[in-house]
C-alpha positions in Angstrom: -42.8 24.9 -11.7 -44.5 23.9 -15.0 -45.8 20.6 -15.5 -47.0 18.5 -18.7 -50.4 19.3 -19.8 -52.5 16.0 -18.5 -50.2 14.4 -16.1 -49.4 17.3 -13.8 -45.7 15.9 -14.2 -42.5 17.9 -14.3 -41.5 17.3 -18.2 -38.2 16.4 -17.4 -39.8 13.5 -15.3 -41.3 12.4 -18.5 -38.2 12.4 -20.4 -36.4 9.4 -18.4 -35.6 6.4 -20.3 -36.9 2.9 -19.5 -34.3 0.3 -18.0 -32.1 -1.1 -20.5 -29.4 -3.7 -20.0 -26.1 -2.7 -19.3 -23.6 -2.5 -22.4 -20.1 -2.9 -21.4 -16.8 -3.8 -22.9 -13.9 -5.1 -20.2 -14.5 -6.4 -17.1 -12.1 -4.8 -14.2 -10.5 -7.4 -11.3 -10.1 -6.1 -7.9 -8.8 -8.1 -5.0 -8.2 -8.1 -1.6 -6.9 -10.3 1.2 -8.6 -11.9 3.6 -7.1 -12.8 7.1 -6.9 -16.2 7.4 -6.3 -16.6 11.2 -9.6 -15.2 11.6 -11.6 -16.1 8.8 -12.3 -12.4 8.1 -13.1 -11.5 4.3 -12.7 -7.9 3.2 -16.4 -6.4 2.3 -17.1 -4.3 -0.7 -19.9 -2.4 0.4 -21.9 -1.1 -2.8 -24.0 1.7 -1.1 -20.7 3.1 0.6 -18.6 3.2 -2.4 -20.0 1.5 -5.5 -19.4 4.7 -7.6 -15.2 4.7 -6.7 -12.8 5.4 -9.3 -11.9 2.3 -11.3 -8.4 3.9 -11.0 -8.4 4.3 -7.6 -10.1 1.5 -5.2 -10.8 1.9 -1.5 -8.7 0.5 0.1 -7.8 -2.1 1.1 -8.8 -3.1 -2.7 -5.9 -3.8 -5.1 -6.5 -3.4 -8.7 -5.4 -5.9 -11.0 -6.6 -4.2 -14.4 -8.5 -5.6 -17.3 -9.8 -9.3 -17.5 -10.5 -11.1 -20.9 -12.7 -14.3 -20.9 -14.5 -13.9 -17.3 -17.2 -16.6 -16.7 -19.2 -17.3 -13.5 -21.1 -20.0 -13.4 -23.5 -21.3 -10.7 -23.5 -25.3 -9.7 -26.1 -24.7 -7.2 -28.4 -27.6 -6.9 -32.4 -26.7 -6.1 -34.8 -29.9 -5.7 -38.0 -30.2 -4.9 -40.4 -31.0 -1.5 -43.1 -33.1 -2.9 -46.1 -34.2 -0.8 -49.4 -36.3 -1.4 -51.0 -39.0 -3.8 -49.9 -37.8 -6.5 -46.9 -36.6 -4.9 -47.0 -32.5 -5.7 -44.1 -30.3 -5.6 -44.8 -27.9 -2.9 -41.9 -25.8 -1.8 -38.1 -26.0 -3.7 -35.2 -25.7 -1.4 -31.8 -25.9 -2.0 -29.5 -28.7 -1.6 -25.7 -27.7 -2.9 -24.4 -24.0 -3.0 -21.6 -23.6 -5.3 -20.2 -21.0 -7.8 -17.5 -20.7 -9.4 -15.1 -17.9 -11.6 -12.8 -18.4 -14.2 -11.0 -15.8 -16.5 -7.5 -14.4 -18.1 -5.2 -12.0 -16.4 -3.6 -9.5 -18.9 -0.8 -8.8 -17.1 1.9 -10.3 -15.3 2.4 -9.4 -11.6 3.2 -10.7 -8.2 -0.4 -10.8 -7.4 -2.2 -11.9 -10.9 0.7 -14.8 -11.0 -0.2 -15.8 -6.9 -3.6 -15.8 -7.9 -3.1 -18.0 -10.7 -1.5 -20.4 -9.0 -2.7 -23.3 -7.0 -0.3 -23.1 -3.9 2.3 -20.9 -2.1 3.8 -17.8 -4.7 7.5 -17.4 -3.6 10.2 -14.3 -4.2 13.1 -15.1 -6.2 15.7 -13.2 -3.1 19.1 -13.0 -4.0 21.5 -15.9 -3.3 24.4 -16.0 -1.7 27.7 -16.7 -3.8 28.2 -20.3 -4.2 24.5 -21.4 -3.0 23.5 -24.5 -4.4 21.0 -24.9 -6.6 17.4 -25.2 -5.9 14.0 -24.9 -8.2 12.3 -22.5 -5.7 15.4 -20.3 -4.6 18.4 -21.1 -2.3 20.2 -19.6 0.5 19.6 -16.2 0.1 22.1 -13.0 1.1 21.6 -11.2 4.5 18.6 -8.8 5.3 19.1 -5.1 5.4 17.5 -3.4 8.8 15.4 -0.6 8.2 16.6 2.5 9.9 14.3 5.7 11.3 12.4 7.5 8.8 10.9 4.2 6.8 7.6 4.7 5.6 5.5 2.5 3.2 7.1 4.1 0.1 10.2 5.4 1.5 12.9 2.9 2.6 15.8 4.1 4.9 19.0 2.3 4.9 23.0 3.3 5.6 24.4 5.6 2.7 27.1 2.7 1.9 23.9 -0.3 1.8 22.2 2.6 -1.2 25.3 1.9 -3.0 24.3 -1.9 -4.2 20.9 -0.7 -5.3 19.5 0.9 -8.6 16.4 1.9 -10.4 13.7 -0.8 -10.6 15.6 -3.0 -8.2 13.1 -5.1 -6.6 12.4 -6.1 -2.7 10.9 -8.2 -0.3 10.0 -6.0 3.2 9.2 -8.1 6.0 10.2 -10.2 9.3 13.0 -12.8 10.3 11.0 -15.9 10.4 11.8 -17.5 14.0 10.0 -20.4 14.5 6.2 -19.1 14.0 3.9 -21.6 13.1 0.4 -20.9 11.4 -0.2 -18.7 8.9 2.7 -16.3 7.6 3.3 -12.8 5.5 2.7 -9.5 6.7 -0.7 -8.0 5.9 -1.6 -11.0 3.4 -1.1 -14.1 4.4 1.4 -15.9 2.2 1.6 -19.3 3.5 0.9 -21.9 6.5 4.1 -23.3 8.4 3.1 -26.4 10.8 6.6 -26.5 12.0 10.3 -24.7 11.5 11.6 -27.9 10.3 9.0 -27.7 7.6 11.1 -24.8 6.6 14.2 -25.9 7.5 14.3 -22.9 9.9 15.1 -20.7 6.9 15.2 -17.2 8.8 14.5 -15.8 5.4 11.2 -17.9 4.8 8.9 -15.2 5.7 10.0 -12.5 3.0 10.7 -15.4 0.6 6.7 -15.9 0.5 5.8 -12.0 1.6 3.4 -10.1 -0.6 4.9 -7.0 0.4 7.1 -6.4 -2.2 8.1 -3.4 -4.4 10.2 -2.0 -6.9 12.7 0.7 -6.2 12.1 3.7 -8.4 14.6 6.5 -6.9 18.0 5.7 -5.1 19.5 9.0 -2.7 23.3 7.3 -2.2 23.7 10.3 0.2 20.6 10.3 2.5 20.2 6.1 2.1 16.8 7.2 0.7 15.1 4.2 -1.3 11.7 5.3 -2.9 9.7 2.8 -4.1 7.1 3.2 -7.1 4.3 2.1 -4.8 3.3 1.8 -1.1 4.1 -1.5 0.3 0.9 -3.4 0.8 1.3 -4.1 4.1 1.8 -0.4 5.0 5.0 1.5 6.9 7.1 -1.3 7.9 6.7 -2.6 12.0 9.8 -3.1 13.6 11.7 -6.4 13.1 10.8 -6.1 9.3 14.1 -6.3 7.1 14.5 -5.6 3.7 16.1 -8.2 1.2 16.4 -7.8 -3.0 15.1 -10.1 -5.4 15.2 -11.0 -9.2 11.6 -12.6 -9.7 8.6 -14.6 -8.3 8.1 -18.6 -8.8 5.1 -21.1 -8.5 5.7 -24.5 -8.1 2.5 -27.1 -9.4 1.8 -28.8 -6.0 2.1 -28.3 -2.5 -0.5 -27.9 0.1 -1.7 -23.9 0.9 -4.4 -22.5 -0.9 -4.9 -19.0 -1.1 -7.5 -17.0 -0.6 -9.5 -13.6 -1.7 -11.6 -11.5 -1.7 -12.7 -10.3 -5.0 -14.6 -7.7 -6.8 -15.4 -7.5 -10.7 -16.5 -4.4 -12.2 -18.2 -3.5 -16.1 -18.4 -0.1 -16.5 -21.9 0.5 -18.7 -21.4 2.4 -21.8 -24.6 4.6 -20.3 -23.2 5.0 -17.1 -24.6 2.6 -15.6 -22.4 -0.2 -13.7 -22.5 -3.7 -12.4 -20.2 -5.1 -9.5 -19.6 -8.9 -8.4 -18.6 -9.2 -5.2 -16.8 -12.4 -4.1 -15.7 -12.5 -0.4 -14.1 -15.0 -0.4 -12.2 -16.6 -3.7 -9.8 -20.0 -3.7 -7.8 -21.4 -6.5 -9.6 -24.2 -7.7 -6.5 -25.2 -10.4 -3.0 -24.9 -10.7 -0.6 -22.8 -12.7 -2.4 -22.2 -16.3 -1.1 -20.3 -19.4 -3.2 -19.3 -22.8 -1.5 -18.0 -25.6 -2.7 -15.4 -28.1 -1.0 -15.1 -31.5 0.3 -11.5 -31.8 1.9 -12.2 -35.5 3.4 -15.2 -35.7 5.7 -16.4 -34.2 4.6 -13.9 -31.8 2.8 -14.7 -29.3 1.2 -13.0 -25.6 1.1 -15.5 -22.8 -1.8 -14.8 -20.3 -2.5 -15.9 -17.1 -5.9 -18.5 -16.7 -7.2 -18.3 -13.5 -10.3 -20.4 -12.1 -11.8 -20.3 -8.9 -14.1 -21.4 -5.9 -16.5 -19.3 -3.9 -16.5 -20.2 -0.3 -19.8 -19.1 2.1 -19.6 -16.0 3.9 -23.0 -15.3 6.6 -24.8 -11.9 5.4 -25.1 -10.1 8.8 -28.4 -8.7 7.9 -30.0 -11.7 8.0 -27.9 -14.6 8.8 -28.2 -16.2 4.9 -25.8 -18.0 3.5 -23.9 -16.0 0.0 -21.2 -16.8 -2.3 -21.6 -13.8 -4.1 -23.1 -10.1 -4.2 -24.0 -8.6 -7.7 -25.1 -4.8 -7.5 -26.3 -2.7 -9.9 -25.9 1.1 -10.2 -28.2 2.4 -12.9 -27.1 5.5 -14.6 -29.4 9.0 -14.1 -31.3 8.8 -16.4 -32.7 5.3 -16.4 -36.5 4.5 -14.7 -36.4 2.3 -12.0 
């Protein structure tokens, strides 16, 4: 192996760049959802999988694509210990932990419009002829049962039900509501019922406030076969789940449930290098906000504003208190 005359170094070792900060363009919003009975948060763990695919997160990450305007600010509070005549700082400590996030959503979708949103994100199910009129939906049409040979993109139904649905129809997959109390919504929870007469014992409350949604992208009238575009989130339906159609999604500005995430923020380093901000656990620290960009007048784009709270989660290696991992993945052929 030849080295470089006076350093006994490799010269490739010589030809490594010095650190440089990252240069990046977009920032990329992941989330995830975090079970509230438990308290559990969903851990991004950088040294597993920091180098994924920005077009393909681990799951049980969801990507919401591009961000404009992200911010993260830090309102922690550090004070001093002072001792002595003179009194003399001697250690800092500190008193208030708090961060917060804030930033644009570029699209409009179930999730970037929940996440948006200060309190319970409902489905727009279809109502039944004649139902009055009500701002967050009203009586809604009967559920479909799911027959053998559902999966999480593949919906199975009678050959006659296939008949009332088309391309880009969209659903709501999941279970009667019955009088559970707690939180509700398979695999993310939705919202908290304290009572069925909260709900008015609406059997369809559940899938009215369900994340697992999807859009229909193939129809078999012959086999009953619905294919969605996606997997549903929550994975192949359990039994009990039912499937019911919908037009839309609405968020009300009140109301008492807050959601809450787990998050993950990716810039991609024009270098290859790449930095990752890991939230465990996210709530909505506003309501329902809008920004509008001029296109060419009078056109405009409407984007989502989104601001947020980070709540504690306890670092198992050490028992600290954190709101917030960043990482940093240099690229190759940067010095350390």
């Amino acid at each position: 192996m030849s080295t470089s005359p006076g350093t006994g170094l490799n010269p490739a070792a010589e030809k490594m760049l010095p650190a440089n900060a990252p240069m990046v363009r977009r920032v990329r919003a992941y989330y995830a959802p975090v079970n509230r009975t438990t308290g559990t948060p969903t851990i991004f763990d950088p040294a597993q999988s920091g180098g994924f695919s920005l077009e393909a997160p681990p799951a049980p990450w969801m990507d919401l694509g591009w961000v404009e305007n992200f911010s993260r600010k830090s309102a922690s509070v550090y004070a001093p210990l002072r001792s002595g005549s003179p009194a003399v700082t001697q250690v800092q400590v500190r008193e208030e932990i708090e961060a917060q996030v804030s930033l644009e959503f570029l699209g409009w979708g179930k999730l970037q419009m929940a996440l948006s949103s200060g309190s319970q994100h409902m489905n727009l199910l279809t109502e039944q002829s004649g139902a009055a009129a009500n701002g967050s939906g009203s009586t809604a049409t009967a559920a479909l049962t799911l027959l053998t040979g559902t999966t999480a993109q593949v919906l199975m139904v009678t050959p006659l039900q296939a008949e009332s649905f088309a391309v880009g129809q969209m659903v709501a997959v999941d279970v009667d509501y019955v009088g559970q109390t707690g939180f509700v919504g398979s695999g993310i929870s939705a919202a908290y019922v304290s009572g069925a007469a909260v709900v008015a014992g609406d059997v369809n409350y559940i899938r009215r406030v369900s994340f697992n949604v999807g859009r229909v992208a193939y129809v078999n009238m012959t086999t009953g076969e619905l294919q969605l575009s996606e997997p549903l989130p929550a994975g192949v339906p359990t039994s009990g789940m039912k499937l019911q159609t919908m037009s839309g999604f609405v968020d009300r500005e009140g109301g008492k449930f807050f959601h809450e995430w787990s998050a993950l923020f990716v810039m991609e380093g024009a270098q290859g290098d790449r930095v990752m901000l890991h939230y465990p656990r996210l709530q909505p620290m506003r309501s329902a906000a809008e920004s509008a960009v001029e296109l060419s007048a009078p056109l405009e784009r409407m984007r989502l504003s989104a601001q947020f709270r980070a709540l504690p989660v306890t670092d198992a290696v050490d028992g600290e208190t954190v709101l917030c991992y960043r990482s940093y993945l240099p690229a190759a052929a940067f010095l350390v």
